[in-house]
C-alpha positions in Angstrom: 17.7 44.0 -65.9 14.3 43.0 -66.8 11.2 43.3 -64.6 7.8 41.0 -64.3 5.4 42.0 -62.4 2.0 39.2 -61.4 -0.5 38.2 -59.1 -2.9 40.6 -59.6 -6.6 39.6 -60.5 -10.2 39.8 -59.6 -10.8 39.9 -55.8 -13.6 41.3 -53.7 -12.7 44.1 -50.8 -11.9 43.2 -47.8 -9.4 40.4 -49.3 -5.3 39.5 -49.7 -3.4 39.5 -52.5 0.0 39.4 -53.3 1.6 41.0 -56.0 5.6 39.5 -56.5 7.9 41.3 -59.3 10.8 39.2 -60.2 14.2 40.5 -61.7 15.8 39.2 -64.0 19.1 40.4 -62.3 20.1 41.2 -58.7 17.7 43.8 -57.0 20.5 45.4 -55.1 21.8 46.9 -58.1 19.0 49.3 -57.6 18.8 52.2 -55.4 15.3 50.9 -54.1 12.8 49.1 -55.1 8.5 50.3 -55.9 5.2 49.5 -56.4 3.6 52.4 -58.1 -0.2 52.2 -59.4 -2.5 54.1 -62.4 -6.0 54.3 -61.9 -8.4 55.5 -65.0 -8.1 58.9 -65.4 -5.2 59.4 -62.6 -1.6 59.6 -62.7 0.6 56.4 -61.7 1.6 57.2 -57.9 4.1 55.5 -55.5 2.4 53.8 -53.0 5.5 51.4 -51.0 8.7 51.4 -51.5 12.3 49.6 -50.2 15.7 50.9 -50.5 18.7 49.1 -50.5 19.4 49.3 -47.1 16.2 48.0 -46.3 14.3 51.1 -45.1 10.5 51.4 -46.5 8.1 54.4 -47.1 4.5 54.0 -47.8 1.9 56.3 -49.1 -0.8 57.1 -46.8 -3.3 55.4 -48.9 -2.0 52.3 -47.9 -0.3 52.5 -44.7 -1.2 49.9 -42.7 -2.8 47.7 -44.7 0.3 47.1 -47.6 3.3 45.4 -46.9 6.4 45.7 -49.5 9.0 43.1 -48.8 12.1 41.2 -51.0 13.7 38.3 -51.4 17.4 38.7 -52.6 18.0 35.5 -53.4 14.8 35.6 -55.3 15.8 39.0 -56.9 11.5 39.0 -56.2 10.2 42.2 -54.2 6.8 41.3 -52.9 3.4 44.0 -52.1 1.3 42.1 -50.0 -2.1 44.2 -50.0 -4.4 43.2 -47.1 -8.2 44.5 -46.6 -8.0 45.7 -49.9 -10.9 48.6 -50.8 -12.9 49.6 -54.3 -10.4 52.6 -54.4 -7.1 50.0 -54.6 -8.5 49.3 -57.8 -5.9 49.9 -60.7 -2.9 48.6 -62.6 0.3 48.0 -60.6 4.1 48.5 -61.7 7.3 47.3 -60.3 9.9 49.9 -60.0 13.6 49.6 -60.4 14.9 53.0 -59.4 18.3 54.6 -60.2 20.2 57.5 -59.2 19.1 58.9 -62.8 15.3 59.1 -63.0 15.1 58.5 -66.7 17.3 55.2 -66.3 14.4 53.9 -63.9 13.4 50.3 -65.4 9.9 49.3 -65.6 8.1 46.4 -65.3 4.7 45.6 -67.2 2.5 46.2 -65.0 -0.6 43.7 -63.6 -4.3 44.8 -63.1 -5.7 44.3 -59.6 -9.9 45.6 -60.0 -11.5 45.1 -55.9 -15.2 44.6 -56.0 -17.6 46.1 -53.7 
């Protein structure tokens, strides 16, 4: 299974975007799904996550304003980011996660840069 992640882009804080990573195979295959993130000169973090069963988990950074959702029959997994902030600034990857970590598949990830 491949992953492509897109939507990011340019945007000013305070806006939406929504970011949509599409599998090229069924998503449910995974033990969850995430949306992880790198800003210059940090290390890539979780920040929202779905299992299979459907629960999600959030990083506190972007509780209440991020949204991670999915589509089955899309195999698409979805971060809508709302009121987004200078800090939410940095490239995002879609996560495939397995029960062995190093098996994880990645997707490439897509830049989202908020402007004050």
């Amino acid at each position: 299974v491949q992953l492509q992640a897109s939507g990011g882009g340019l945007v000013q804080a305070g806006v939406s975007l929504r970011l949509s990573c599409v599998a090229s195979g069924s998503i449910f295959g995974f033990l969850a799904m995430g949306w992880y993130r790198q800003a210059p000169g940090n290390e890539r973090e979780l920040i929202a996550r779905i299992a299979s069963g459907g629960i999600t988990d959030y990083a506190d950074a972007v509780k209440g304003r991020f949204t991670i959702s999915r589509d089955g029959a899309k195999n698409t997994v979805y971060l809508q980011m709302n009121n987004l902030k200078p800090e939410d600034t940095a490239v995002y990857y879609c996560n495939g996660e397995n029960a062995i970590r190093r098996r994880d598949i990645w997707g490439k990830g897509t830049l989202v840069t908020v402007s004050s």
